[in-house]
N, C-alpha and C positions, 0 to 999 in steps of 0.2 A: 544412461541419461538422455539420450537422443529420444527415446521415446516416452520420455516424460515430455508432456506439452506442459512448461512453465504459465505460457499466457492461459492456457483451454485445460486445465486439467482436468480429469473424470471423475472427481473427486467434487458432489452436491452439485453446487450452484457456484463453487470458486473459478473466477475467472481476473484477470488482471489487465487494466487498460493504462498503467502509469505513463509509460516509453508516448502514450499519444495527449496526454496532458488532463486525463480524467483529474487529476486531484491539483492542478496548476492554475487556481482561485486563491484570492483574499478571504480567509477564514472559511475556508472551504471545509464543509461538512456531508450526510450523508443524503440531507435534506436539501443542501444547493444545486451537487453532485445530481442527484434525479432528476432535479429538474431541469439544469442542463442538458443530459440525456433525454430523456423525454422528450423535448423540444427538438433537436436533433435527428429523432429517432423517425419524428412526426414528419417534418421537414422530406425526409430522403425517402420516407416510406410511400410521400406523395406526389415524388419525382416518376420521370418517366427511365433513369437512370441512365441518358444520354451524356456526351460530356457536355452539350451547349444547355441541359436545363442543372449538372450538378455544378455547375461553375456560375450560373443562378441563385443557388442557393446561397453559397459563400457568404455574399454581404448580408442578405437578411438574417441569416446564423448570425452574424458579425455584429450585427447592429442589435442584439438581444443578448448578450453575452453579460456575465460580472466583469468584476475588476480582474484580470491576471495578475500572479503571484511574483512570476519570472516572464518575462516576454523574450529570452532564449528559449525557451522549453516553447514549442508549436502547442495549444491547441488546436488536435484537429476537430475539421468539423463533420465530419463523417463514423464519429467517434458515437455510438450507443447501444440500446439494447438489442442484443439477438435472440433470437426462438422467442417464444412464449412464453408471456409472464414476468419478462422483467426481470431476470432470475441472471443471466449473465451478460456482463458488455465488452464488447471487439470493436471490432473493423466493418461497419455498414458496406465497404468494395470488398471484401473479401471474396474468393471464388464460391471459396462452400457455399456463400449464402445467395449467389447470383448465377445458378444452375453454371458453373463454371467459370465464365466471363470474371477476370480480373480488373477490376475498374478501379484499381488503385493508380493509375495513373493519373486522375483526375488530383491526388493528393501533394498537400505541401512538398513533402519528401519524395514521393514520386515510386514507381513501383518496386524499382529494384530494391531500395533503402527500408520501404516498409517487408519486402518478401523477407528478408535478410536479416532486420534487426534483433538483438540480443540484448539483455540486460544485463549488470551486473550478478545477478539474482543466476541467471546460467551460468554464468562463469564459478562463481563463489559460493553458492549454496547448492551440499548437496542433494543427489537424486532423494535421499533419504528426508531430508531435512525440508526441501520444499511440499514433497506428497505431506509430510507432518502438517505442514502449513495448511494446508489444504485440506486436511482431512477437520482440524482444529478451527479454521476458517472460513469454512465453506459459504462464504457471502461475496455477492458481485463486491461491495464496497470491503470490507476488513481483509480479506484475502490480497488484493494489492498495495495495500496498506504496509503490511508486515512482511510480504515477500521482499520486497522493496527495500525492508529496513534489515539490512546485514547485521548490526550492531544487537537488534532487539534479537534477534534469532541466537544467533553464535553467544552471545552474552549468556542466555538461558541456558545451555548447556554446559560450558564453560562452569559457572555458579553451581549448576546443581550436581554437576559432576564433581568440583569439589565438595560437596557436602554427603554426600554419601561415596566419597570414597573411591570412586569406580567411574568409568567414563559411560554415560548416560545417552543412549543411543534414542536413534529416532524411532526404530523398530520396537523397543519398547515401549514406547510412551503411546504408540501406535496400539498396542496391542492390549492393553489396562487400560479399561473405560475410565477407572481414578484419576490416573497420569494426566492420559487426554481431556479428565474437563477441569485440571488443575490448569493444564497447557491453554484450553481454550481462554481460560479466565485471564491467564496473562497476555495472549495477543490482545482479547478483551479492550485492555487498557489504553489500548492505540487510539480507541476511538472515545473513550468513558473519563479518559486523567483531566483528574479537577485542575490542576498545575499547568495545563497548555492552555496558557489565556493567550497566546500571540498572537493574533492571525496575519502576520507577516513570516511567521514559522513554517517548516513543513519537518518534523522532525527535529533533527541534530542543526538541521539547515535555518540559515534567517538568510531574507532575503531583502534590500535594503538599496533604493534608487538602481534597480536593474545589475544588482550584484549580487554574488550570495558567500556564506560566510558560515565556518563550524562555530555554529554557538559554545558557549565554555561557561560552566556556572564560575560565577565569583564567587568561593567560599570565602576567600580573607573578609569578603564584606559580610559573611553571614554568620562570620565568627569560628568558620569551622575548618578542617582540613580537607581535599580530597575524599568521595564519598566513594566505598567499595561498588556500589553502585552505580557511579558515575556515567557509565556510557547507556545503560541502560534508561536514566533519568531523560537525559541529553535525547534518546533516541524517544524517548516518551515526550519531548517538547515541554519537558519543565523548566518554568523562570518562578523563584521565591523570592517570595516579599521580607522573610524572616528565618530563624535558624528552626523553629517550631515547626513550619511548612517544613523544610526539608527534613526534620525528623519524624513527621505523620508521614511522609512519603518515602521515606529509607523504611520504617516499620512496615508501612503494606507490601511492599516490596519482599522485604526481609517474613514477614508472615506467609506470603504465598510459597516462598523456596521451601520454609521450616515446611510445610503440608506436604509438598511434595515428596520430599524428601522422608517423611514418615510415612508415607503411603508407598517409597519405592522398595521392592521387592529384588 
């Protein structure tokens, strides 16, 4: 596992910037997302990378920024795109990209905290199960998306390994181009589900006068019981209006596994 880079993997264009507040917007999407980056990216690229002109930057970042989602969660502002092309987003102070020179000091958290930090995503997902993610997500935006989301991950295995019987590894689904753009379709959903109209949401999360909070569908109000599905939903940032919406969204659900599951070998 240590030499799986969860943030940087080698795997396309996946790369993940959650821990620094890339997705920490009011209805934050993949189009807001860029642009924040972007701007940021412009910003530092045009610094002379001192700490008396990047402590400069700060407010003007600041004064350009959307709504924040949670104002626990930092965004930083040295948060954007690296290499060329737009294709993956880090740490604008990282060493790699500053012929050595660590200039994370300059940061909120400060050098140690950013050298150091860990996700849950290290901890609880494994060496297997993350490359999956990455190999099925290989996008600067959906890749941390889904790494992120413990629930959407584990849940899919979980489901499909009860349904074929057999405990449903990562290595396979890796390895069958089938599996893998059934798997891609489902991270997919992170970013495509009709059902996440919040944009006080971030997932399972609602976040609510600078608090946040596991959302929990109300079935008694939808006429229904517990949906086998349920953390899965939740982790897709679904709120229904009716018991019909929840059953067009139990069925794509349920459609996707049944494929799967017919194509598993």
């Amino acid at each position: 596992m240590a030499d799986f880079k969860y943030c940087q993997p080698d795997q396309g264009c996946a790369s993940c910037a959650a821990c620094c507040g890339m997705y920490n917007w009011v209805g934050c999407s993949r189009e807001l997302a860029r642009e924040v980056l972007e701007f940021q990216t412009e910003q530092y690229l045009k610094s002379d990378r001192t700490d008396s002109d990047l402590l400069k930057l700060k407010p003007e970042i600041f004064s350009r920024r959307p709504k924040i989602l949670y104002p626990v969660i930092y965004n930083c502002e040295f948060l954007g795109f690296i290499g060329n092309g737009q294709k993956r987003v880090g740490c604008l102070l990282h060493p790699g990209l500053n012929n050595g020179n660590n200039l994370r000091g300059i940061s909120h958290h400060g050098r140690e905290t950013c050298d150091q930090a860990r996700c849950t995503a290290y901890f609880y997902l494994s060496e297997g199960e993350a490359e999956l993610a990455a190999s099925a997500a290989a996008d600067w935006y959906l890749y941390g998306l889904c790494l992120t989301d413990l629930d959407l991950v584990k849940e899919f295995f979980k489901m499909a390994s009860g349904m074929v019987f057999q405990e449903v590894r990562p290595e396979t689904i890796g390895k069958d181009p089938k599996l893998l753009e059934i798997f891609q379709r489902y991270l997919g959903l992170k970013e495509s589900w009709k059902w996440a109209r919040n944009p006080l949401r971030f997932g399972k999360y609602i976040f609510q006068e600078g608090k946040y909070l596991i959302h929990r569908i109300d079935y008694s109000a939808l006429g229904r019981g517990r949906s086998r599905h349920d953390k899965i939903l939740n982790s897709l940032g679904s709120e229904f209006e009716n018991a019909a919406e929840l059953h067009e969204a139990e069925a794509a659900l349920e459609n996707l596994l049944q494929e799967f599951a017919g194509k598993f070998r």
